[in-house]
C-alpha positions as a Markdown table, in Angstrom:
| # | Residue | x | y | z |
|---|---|---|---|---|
| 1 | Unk | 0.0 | 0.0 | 0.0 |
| 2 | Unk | 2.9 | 1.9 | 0.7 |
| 3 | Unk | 6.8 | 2.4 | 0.5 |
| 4 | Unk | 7.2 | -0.6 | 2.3 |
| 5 | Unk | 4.8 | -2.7 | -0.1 |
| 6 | Unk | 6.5 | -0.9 | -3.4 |
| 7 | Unk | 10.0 | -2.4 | -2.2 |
| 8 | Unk | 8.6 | -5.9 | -1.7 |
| 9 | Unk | 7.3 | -5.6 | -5.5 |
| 10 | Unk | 10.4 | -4.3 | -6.6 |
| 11 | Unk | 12.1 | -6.9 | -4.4 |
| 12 | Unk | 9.7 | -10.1 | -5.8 |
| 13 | Unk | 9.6 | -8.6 | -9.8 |
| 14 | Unk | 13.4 | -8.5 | -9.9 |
| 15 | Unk | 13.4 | -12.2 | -8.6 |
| 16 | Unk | 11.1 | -13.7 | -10.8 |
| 17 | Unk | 13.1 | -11.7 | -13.8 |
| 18 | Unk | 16.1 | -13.0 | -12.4 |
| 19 | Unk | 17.1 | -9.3 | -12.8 |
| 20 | Unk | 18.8 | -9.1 | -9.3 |
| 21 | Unk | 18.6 | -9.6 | -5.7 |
| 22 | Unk | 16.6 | -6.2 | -3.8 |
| 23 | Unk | 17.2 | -6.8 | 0.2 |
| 24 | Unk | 15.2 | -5.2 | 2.6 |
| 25 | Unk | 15.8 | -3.9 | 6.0 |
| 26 | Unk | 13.1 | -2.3 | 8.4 |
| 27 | Unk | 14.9 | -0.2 | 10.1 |
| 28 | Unk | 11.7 | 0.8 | 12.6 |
| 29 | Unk | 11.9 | -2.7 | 13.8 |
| 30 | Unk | 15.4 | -2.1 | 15.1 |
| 31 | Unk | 16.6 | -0.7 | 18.6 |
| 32 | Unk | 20.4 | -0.4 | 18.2 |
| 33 | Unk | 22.8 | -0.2 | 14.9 |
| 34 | Unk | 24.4 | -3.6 | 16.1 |
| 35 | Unk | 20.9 | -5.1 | 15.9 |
| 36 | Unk | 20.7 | -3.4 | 12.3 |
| 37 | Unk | 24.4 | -4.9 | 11.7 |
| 38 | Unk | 23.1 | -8.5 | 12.3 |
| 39 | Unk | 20.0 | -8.2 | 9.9 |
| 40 | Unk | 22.3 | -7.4 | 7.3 |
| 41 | Unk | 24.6 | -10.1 | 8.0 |
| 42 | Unk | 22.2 | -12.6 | 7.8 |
| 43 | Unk | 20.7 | -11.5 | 4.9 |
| 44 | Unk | 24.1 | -11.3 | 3.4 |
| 45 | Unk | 24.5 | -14.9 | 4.4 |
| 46 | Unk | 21.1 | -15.9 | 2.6 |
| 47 | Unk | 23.2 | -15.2 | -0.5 |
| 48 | Unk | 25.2 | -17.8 | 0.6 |
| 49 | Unk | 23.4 | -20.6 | 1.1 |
| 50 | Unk | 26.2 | -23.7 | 1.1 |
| 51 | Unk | 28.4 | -21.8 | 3.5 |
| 52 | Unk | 28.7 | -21.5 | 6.9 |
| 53 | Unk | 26.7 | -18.7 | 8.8 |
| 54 | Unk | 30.3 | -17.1 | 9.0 |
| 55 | Unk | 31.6 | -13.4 | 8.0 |
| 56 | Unk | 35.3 | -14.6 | 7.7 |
| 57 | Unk | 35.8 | -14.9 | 4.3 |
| 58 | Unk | 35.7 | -11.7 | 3.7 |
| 59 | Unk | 38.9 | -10.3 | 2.5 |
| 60 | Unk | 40.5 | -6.7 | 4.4 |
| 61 | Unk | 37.7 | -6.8 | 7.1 |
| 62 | Unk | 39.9 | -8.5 | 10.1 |
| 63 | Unk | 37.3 | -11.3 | 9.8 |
| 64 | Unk | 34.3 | -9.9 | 11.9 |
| 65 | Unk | 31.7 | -12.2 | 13.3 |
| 66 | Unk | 27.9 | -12.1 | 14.5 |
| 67 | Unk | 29.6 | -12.1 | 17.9 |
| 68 | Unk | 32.0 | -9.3 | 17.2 |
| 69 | Unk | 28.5 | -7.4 | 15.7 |
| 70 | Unk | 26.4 | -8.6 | 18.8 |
| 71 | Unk | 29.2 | -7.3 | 21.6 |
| 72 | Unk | 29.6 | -4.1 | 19.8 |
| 73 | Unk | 26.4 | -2.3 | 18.4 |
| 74 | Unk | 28.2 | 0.5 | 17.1 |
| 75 | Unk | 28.3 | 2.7 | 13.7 |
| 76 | Unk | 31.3 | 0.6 | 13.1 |
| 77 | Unk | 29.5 | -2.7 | 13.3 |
| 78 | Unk | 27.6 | -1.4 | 10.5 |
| 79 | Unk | 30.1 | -0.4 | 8.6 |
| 80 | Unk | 31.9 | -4.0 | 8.7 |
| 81 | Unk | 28.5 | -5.2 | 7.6 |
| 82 | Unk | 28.4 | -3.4 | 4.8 |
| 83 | Unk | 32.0 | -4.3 | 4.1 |
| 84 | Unk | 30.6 | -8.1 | 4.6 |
| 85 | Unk | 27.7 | -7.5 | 2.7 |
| 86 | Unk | 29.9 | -6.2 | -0.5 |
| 87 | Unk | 32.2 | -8.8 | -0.4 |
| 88 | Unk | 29.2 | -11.4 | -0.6 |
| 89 | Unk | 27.8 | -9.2 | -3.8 |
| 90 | Unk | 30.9 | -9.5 | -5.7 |
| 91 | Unk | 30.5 | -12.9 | -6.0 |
| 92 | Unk | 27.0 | -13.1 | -7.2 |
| 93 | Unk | 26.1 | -13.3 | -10.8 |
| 94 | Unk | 23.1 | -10.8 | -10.7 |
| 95 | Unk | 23.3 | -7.1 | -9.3 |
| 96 | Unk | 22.4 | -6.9 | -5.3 |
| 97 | Unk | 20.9 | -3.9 | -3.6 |
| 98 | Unk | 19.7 | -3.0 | -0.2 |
| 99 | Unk | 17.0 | -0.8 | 0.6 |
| 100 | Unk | 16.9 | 0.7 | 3.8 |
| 101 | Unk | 13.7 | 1.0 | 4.9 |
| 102 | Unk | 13.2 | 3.8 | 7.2 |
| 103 | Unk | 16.1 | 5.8 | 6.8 |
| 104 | Unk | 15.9 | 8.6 | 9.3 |
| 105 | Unk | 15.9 | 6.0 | 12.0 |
| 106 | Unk | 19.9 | 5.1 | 11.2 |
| 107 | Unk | 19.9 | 8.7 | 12.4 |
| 108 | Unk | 18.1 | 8.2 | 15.8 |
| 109 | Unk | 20.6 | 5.2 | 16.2 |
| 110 | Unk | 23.5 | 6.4 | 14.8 |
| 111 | Unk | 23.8 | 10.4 | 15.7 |
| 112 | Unk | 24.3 | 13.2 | 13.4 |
| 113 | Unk | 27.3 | 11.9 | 11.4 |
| 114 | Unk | 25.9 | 8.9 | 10.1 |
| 115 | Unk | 25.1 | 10.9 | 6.9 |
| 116 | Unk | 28.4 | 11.7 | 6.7 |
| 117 | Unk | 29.8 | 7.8 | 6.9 |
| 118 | Unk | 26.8 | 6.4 | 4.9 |
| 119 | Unk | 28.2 | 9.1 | 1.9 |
| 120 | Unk | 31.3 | 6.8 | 2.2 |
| 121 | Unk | 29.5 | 3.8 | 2.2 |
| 122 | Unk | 27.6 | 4.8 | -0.9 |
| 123 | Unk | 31.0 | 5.3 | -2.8 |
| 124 | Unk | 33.3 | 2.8 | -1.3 |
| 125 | Unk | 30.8 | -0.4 | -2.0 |
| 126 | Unk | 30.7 | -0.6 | -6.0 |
| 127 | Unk | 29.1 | -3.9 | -5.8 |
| 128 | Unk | 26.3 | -3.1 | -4.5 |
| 129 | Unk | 23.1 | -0.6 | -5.0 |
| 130 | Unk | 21.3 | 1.5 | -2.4 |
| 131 | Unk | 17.6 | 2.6 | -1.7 |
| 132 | Unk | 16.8 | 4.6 | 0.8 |
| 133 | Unk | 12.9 | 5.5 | 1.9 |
| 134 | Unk | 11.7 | 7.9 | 4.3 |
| 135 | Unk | 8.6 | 11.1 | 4.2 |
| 136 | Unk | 9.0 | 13.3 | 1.6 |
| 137 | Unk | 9.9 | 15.6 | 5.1 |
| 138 | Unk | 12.6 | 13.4 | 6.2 |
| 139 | Unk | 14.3 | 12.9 | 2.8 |
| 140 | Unk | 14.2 | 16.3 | 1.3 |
| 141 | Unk | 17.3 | 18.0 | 3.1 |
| 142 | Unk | 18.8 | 14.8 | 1.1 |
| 143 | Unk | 17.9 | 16.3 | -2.0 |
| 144 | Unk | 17.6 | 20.1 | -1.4 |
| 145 | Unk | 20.2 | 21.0 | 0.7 |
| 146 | Unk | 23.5 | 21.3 | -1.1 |
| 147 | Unk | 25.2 | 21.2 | 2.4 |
| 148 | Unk | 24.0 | 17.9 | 3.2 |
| 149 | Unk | 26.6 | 14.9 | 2.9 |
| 150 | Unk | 24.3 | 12.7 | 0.8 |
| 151 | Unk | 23.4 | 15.5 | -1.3 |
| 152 | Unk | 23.4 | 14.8 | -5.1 |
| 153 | Unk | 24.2 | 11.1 | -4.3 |
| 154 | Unk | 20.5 | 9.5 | -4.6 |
| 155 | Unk | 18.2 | 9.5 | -7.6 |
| 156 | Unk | 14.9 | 10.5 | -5.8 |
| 157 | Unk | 11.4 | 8.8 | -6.5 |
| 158 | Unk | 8.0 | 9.9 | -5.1 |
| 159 | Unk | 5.1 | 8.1 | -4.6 |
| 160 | Unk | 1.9 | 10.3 | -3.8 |
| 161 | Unk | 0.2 | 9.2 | -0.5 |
| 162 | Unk | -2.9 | 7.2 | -0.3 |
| 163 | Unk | -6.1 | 8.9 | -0.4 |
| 164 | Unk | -7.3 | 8.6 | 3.0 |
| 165 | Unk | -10.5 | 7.7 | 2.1 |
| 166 | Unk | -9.6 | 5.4 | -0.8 |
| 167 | Unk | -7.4 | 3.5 | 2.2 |
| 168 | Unk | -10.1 | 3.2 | 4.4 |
| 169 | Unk | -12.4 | 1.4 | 2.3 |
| 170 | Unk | -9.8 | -0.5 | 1.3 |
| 171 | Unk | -9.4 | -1.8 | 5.3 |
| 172 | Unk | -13.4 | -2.2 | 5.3 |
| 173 | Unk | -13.1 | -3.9 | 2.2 |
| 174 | Unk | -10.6 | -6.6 | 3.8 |
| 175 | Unk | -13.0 | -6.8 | 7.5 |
| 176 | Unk | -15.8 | -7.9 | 4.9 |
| 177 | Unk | -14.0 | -10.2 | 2.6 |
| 178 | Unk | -12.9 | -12.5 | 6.4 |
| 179 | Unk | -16.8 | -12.0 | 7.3 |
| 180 | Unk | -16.1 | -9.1 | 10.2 |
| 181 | Unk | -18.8 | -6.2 | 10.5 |
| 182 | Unk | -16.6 | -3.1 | 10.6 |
| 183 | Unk | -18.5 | -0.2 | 12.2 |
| 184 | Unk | -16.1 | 2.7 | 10.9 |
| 185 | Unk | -13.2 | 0.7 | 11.4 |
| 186 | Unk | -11.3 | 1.7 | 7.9 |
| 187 | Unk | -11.7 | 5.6 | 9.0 |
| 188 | Unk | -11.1 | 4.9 | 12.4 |
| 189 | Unk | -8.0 | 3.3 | 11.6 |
| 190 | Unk | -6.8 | 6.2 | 9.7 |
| 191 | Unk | -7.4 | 8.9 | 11.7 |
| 192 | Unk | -5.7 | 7.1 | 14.4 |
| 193 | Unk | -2.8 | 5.5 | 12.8 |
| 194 | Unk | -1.7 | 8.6 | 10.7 |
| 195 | Unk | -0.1 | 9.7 | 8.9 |
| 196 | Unk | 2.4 | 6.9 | 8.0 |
| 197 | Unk | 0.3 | 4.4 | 6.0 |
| 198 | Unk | 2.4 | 1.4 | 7.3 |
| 199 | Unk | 1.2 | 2.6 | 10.7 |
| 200 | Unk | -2.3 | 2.8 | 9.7 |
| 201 | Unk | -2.1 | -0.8 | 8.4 |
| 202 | Unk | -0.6 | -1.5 | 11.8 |
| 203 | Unk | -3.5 | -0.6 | 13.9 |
| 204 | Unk | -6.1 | -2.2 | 11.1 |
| 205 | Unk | -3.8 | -5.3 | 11.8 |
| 206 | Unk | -4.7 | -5.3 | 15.4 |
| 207 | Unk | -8.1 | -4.1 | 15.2 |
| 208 | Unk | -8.7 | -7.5 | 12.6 |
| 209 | Unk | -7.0 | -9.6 | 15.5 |
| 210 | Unk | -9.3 | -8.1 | 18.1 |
| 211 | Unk | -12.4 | -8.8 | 15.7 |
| 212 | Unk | -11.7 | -12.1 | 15.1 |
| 213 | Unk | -13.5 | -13.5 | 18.3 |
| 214 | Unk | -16.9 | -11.6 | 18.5 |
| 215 | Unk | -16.6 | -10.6 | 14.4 |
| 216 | Unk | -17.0 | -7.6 | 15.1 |
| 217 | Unk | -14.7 | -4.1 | 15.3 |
| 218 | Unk | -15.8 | -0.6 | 16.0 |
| 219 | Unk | -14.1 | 2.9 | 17.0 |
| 220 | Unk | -14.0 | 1.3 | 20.2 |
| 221 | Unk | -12.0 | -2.0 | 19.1 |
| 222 | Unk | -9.4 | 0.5 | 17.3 |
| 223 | Unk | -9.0 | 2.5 | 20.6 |
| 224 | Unk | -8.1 | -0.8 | 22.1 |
| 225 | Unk | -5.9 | -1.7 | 19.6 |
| 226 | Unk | -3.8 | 1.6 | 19.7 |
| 227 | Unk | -3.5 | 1.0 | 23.2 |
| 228 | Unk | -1.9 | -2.2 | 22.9 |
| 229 | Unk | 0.3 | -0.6 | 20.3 |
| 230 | Unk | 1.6 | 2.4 | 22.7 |
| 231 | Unk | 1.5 | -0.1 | 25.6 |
| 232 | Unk | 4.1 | -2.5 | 23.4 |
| 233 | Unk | 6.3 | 0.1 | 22.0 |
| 234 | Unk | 6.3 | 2.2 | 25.7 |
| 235 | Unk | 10.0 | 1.1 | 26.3 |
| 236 | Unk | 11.0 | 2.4 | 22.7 |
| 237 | Unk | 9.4 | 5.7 | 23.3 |
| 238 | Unk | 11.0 | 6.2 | 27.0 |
| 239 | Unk | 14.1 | 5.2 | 26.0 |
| 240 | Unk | 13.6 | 8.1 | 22.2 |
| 241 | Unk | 12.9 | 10.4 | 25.1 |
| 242 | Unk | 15.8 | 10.0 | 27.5 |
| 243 | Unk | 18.2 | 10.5 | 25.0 |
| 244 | Unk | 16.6 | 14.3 | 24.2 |
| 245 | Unk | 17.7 | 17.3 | 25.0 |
| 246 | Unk | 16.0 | 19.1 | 27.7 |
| 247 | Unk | 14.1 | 21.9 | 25.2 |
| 248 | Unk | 13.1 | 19.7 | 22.5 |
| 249 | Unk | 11.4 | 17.4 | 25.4 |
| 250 | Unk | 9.5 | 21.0 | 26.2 |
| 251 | Unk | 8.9 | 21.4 | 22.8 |
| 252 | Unk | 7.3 | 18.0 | 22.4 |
| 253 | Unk | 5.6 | 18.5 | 25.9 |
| 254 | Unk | 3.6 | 21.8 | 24.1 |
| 255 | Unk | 2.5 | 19.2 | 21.0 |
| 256 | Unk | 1.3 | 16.7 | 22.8 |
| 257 | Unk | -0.6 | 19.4 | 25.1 |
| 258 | Unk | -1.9 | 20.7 | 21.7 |
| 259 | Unk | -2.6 | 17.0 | 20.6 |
| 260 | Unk | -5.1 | 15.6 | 23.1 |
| 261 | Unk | -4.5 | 16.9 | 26.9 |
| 262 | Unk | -7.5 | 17.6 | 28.4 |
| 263 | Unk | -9.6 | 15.4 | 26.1 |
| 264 | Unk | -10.0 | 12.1 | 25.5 |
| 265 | Unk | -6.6 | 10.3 | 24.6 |
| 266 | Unk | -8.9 | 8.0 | 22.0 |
| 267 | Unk | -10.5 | 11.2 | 20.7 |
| 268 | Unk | -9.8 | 10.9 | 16.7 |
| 269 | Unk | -10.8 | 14.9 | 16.4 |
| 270 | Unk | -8.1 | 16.3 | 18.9 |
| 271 | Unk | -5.3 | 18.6 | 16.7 |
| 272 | Unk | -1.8 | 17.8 | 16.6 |
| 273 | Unk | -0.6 | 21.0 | 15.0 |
| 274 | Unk | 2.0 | 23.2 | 17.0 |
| 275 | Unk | 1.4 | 27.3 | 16.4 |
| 276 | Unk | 3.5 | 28.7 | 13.4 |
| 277 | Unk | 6.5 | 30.4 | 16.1 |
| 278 | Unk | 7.2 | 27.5 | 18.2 |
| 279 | Unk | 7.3 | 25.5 | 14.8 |
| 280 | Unk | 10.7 | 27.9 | 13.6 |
| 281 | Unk | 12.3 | 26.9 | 16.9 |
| 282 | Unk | 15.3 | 25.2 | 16.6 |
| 283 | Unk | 14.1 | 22.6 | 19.0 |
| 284 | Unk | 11.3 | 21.6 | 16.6 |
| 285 | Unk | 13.5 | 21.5 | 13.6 |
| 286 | Unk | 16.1 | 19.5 | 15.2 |
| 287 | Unk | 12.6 | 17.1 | 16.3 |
| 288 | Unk | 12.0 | 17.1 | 12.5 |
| 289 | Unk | 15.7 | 16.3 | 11.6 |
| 290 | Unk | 15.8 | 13.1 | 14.0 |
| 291 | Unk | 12.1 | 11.8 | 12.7 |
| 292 | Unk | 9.6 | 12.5 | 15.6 |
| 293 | Unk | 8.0 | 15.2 | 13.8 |
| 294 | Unk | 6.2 | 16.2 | 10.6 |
| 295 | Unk | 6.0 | 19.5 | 9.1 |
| 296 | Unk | 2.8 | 20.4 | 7.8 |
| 297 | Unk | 2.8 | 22.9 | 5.5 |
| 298 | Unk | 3.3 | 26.7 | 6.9 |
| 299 | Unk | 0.5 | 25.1 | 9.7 |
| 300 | Unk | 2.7 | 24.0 | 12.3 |
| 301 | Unk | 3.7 | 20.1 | 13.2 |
| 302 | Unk | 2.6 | 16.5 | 14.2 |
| 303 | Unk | 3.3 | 13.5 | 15.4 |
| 304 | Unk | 5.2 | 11.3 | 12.8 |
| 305 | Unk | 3.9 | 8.5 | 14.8 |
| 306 | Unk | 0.7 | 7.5 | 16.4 |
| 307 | Unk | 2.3 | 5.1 | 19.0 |
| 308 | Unk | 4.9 | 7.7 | 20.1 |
| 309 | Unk | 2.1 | 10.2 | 20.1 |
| 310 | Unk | -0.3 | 8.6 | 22.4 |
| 311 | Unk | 2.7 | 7.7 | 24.7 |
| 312 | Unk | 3.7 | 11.6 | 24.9 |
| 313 | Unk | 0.0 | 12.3 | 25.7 |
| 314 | Unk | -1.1 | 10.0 | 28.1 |
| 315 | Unk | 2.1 | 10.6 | 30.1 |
| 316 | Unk | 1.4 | 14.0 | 30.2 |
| 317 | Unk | -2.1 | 13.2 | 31.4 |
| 318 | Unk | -1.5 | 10.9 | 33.7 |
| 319 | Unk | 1.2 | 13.9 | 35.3 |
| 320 | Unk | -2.0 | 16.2 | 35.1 |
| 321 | Unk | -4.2 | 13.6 | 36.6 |
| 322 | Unk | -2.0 | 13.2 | 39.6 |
| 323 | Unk | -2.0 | 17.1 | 40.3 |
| 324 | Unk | -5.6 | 17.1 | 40.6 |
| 325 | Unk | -6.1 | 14.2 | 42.5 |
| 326 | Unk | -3.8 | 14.3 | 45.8 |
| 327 | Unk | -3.2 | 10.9 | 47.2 |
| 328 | Unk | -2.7 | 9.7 | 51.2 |
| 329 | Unk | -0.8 | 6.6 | 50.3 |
| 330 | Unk | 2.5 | 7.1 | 48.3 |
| 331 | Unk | 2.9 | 4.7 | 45.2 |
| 332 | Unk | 5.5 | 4.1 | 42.6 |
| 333 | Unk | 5.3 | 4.9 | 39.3 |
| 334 | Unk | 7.6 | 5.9 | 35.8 |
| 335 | Unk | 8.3 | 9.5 | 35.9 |
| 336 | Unk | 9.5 | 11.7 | 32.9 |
| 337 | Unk | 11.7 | 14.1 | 34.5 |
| 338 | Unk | 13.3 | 17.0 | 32.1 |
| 339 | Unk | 15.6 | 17.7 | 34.0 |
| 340 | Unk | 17.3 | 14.3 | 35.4 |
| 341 | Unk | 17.3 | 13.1 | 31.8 |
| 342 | Unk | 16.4 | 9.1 | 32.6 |
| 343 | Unk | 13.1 | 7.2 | 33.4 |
| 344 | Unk | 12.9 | 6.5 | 37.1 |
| 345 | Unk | 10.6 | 5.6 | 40.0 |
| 346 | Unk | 9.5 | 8.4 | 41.6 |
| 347 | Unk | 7.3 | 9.2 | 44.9 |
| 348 | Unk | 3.7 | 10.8 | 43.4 |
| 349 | Unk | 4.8 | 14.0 | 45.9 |
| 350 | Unk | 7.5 | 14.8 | 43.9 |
| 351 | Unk | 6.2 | 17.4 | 41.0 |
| 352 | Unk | 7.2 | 15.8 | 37.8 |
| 353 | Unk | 7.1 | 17.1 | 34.1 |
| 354 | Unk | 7.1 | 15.2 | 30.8 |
């Protein structure tokens, strides 16, 4: 439907044409650039499938190993992948690419200079190709800014985004065909699960699973579904946030204010535009830069996603909640402190900010 679906075309069409091998890496599903390292090892090893699951024939590379790339998640353990990964394309008979799916999240794992050292990997692996896919927001300093590393490097392609409601008949269309009743479930979905449409199938995902015992799905069954989601991915978002700097956790304090605090969390009409000033702060586009953030037009910002979103939110409403409603009994509970700069436990007393 997406990005995501239009590499595993590419990916399957250049297979069955035996035109060449297209390898895909989801970078969102990744936590660390050694666990990104090891995906592209092993992929590189499915090219290889009478030898060993081994990275030491690789000439120049000081042999690396999965363990090497396990006990050191670093940029450098990419790196030596990519070496690997090279080495293992030479020796095929039909062109290999990788796409990187997600790009800007290398970024979040890697820091600011892995532009910098992924414009030498583009030019010091001749064996292999490279597609990178990312919002049109994300990728365009790629291809505007003359400053940036990778400028000039990439080739760029656009796919228009799905009509919104064209998408969410399609997700009705699919509760129907398995014999579900979907009360608004396709809209639901993608007022929710915006705007990244591989987010949006996400949440229809769960909302199917939900359905499948009483065959049935409403707003309701979606509401329970993003929960799940923000409840699964609450580790990935606390750790995203401990690692910000101290404004741009204010400034993402102020959007998810402007996003839903006060009403409902499941509420699919609450804004999540920032005003036009605090959106030329430097904290904001340095949010933008590192993928948390969308820019919408001259309007102001949102969430780029739904699950980070709802856990910015509801932590910010739960803080609210505990100001108004004084306890006698203390209890222990995750904190978001600005200024400590880590998740801890933290006495309900204590005044605490997200």
């Amino acid at each position: 439907m997406g990005k995501t679906s239009t590499l595993e075309a590419a990916a399957d069409l250049m297979r069955q044409n035996g035109a060449g091998v297209l390898l895909r890496i989801d970078l969102d599903g990744h936590r660390s650039i050694g666990s990104v390292a090891i995906e592209i090892r092993r992929q590189a090893n499915g090219l290889r499938p009478n030898e060993p699951l081994t990275a030491s024939a690789a000439p120049g590379l000081g042999n690396p190993s999965l363990s090497s790339a396990i006990s050191s998640p670093s940029n450098e353990s990419l790196f030596a992948a990519l070496d690997y990964l090279n080495h293992v394309a030479a020796r095929q008979a039909s062109p290999v690419a990788l796409a990187l799916d997600g790009y800007p999240k290398l970024r979040q794992l890697g820091g600011a200079l892995i532009d910098q050292a992924f414009r030498n990997v583009l030019t010091g692996h001749p064996k292999l190709g490279f597609v990178i896919s990312g919002s049109e927001s994300q990728l365009s300093p790629i291809l505007t800014d003359s400053a940036h590393p990778l400028y000039g490097r990439l080739e760029a392609r656009n796919l228009e985004p799905l009509e919104p409601r064209q998408l969410a008949s399609w997700i009705d269309g699919q509760f129907a065909k398995a014999q579900l009743i979907s009360a608004g479930v396709g809209t639901a979905c993608v007022d929710r699960g915006g705007p990244r449409t591989s987010d949006i199938l996400d949440l229809a995902s769960r909302t199917f699973d939900l359905a499948a015992g009483p065959r049935f799905a409403n707003g309701a069954t979606v509401e329970k579904a993003m929960g799940q989601a923000i409840q699964e991915k609450s580790a990935d978002c606390a750790t995203i946030w401990e690692q910000l700097p101290i404004e741009e956790r204010k400034a993402l304090k102020e959007l998810a204010q402007m996003s839903g605090v006060g009403a409902a969390v499941g509420d699919a009409a609450m804004s999540s535009r920032a005003s036009v000033g605090r959106a030329e702060s430097p904290a904001m586009k340095s949010l933008e830069k590192r993928g948390l953030i969308e820019k919408i037009g001259s309007a102001g910002f949102h969430f780029e996603s739904p699950t980070f979103k709802g856990w910015a939110i509801q932590a910010e409403l739960n803080v609210r909640r505990e100001r108004a409603t004084p306890t006698s009994a203390p209890t222990t509970r995750f904190a978001f402190n600005l200024n400590a700069g880590r998740t801890e436990a933290a006495n309900p007393t204590k005044g605490v900010r997200l």
